[in-house]
C-alpha positions in Angstrom: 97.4 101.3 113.3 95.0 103.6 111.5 94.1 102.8 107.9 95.5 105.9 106.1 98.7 104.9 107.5 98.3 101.3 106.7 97.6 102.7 102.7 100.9 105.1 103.1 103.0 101.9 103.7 101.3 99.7 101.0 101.3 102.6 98.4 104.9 103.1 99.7 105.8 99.4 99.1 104.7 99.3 95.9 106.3 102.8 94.5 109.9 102.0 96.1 109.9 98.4 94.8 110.1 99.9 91.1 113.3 101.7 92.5 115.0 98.4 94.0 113.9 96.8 90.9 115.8 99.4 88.8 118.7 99.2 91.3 118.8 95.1 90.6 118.5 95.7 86.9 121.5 97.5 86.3 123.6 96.0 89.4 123.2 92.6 87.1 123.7 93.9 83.7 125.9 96.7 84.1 123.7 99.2 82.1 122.9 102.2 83.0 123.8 104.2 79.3 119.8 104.9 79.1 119.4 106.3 82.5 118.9 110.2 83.1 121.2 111.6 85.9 119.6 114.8 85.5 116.2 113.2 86.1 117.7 110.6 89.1 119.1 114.0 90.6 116.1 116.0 90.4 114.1 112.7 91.3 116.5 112.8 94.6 115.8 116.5 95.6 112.4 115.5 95.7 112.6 112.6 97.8 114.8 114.9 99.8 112.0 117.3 100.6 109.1 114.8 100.7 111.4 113.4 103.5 112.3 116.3 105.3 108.0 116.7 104.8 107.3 113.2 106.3 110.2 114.3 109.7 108.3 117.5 110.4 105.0 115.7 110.3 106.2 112.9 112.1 104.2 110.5 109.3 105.8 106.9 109.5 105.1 105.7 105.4 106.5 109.2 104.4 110.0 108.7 106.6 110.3 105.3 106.0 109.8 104.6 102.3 111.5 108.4 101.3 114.4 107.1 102.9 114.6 103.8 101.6 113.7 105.8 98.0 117.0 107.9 98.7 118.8 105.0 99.2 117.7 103.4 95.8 118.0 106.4 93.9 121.6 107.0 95.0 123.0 103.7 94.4 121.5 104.0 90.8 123.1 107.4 90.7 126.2 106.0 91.9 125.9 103.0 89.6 125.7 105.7 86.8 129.0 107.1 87.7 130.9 104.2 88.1 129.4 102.2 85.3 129.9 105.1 82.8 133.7 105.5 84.0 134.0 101.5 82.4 
């Protein structure tokens, strides 16, 4: 495996862990009053195109950690939603 794409994964690693800590955060506390939606739904249109980017170049740490981003961001999203309803 080629060392820029070894560095995409690890750099990947690192940035989506702060999401899946953020996810585990308010999945355990059942806080989200201080989270932004506006900023988690811009945050997702972003990871939206840097996917659709990483799928038309074919590039493996930009597929796999975008998507695993996307997943993060919308269960805090969705955590947002139901934990505000409360």
């Amino acid at each position: 495996m080629p060392f820029l794409t070894i560095l995409g994964l690890v750099a990947g690693l690192f940035t989506t862990f702060s999401f899946a800590l953020q996810v585990w955060k308010c999945w355990r506390t059942k806080s989200v009053g201080d989270i932004s939606t506006e900023m988690y739904v811009a945050f997702a249109f972003g990871v939206v195109m840097w996917l659709v980017y990483g799928v038309a170049l074919n590039n493996l740490p930009l597929i796999v950690w975008n998507a695993i981003t996307l997943f993060l961001v919308m269960m805090i999203l969705w955590m947002k939603y139901r934990y505000s309803r409360d």
